[in-house]
C-alpha positions in Angstrom: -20.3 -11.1 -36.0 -24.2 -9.9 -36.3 -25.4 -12.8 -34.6 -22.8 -12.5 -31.6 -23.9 -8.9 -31.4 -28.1 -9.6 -31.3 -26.8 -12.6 -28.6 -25.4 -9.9 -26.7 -28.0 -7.4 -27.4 -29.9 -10.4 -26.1 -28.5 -10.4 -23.0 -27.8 -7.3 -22.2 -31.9 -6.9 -21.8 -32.5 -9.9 -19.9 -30.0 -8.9 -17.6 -31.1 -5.5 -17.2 -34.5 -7.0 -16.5 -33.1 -8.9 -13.9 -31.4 -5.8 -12.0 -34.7 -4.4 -12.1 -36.7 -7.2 -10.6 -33.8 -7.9 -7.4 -33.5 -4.1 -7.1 -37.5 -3.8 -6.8 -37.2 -7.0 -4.3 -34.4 -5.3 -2.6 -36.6 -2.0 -2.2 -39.9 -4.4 -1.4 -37.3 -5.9 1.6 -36.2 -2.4 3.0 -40.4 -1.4 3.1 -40.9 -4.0 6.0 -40.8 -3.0 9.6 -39.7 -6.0 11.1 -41.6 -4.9 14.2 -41.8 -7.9 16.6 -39.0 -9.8 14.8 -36.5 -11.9 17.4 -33.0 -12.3 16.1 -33.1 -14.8 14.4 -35.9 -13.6 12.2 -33.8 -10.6 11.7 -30.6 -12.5 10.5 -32.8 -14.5 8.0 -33.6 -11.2 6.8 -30.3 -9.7 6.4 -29.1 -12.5 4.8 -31.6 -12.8 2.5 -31.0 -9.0 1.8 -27.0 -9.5 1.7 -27.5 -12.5 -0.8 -29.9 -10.3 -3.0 -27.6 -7.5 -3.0 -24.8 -9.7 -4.3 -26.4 -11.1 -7.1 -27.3 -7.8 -8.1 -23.8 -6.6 -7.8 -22.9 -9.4 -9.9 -25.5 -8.7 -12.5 -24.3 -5.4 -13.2 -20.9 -6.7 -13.4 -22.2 -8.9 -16.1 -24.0 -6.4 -17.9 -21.3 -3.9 -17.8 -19.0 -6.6 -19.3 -21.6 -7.3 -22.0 -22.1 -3.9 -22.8 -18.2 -3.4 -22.9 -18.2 -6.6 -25.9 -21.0 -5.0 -27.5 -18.7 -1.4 -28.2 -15.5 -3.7 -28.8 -17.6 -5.2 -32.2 -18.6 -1.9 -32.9 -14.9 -0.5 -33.1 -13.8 -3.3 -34.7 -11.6 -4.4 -31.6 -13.6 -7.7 -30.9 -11.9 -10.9 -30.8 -8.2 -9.3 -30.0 -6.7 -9.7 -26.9 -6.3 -6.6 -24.8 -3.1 -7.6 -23.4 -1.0 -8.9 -26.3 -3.0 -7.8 -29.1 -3.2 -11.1 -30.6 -6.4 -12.5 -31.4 -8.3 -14.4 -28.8 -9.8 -17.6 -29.9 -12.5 -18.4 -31.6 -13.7 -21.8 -28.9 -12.9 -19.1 -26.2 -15.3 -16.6 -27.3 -17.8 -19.1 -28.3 -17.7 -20.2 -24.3 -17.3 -16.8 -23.1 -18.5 -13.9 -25.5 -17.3 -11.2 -23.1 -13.6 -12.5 -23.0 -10.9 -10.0 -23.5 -7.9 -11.6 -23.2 -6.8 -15.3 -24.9 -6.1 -17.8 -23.0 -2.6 -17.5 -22.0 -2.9 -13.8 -20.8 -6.2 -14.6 -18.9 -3.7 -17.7 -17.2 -0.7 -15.1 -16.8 -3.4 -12.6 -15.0 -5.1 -15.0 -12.5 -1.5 -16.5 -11.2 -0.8 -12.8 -10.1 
């Protein structure tokens, strides 16, 4: 369990490093004028700033997952399904650290 925990610990920093860099590039992006820009110009740019955006939001959804599997091993809830309270297993979590569910509840959730 301590080395799924410093994995996640792991994590947890490179992806808060990561919402730091794309929300300084995001903030770099919002500094230019785009004075003499045509339209296309300024669709590339809000694109570019749509795309960036989303894998920020994304990131955070990560992290906030992470962080979330990080306080489930530190009450002792890691590993158990949320839905059925069964445990979740062991090749799932190995794939997917952050699961909460096993397998069949995840499958019951995602045909709904």
């Amino acid at each position: 369990m301590a080395e799924v925990r410093a994995t996640l610990t792991e994590q947890i920093a490179g992806l808060e490093a990561e919402i730091a860099a794309s929300t300084s590039q995001i903030a770099e992006g919002d500094a230019s004028d785009g004075a003499g820009d045509d339209q296309a110009d300024t669709g590339a740019k809000t694109y570019e700033r749509e795309h960036e955006l989303a894998l920020t939001y994304n990131s955070r959804d990560l992290l906030a997952q992470t962080e979330r599997a990080v306080q489930r091993i530190d009450a002792g809830t890691y590993g158990i399904c949320e839905s059925c309270a069964k445990p979740v297993g062991k090749a799932r979590l190995q794939v997917f650290p952050r699961a909460t569910l096993c397998v069949s509840c995840k499958q019951r959730e995602e045909r709904r």
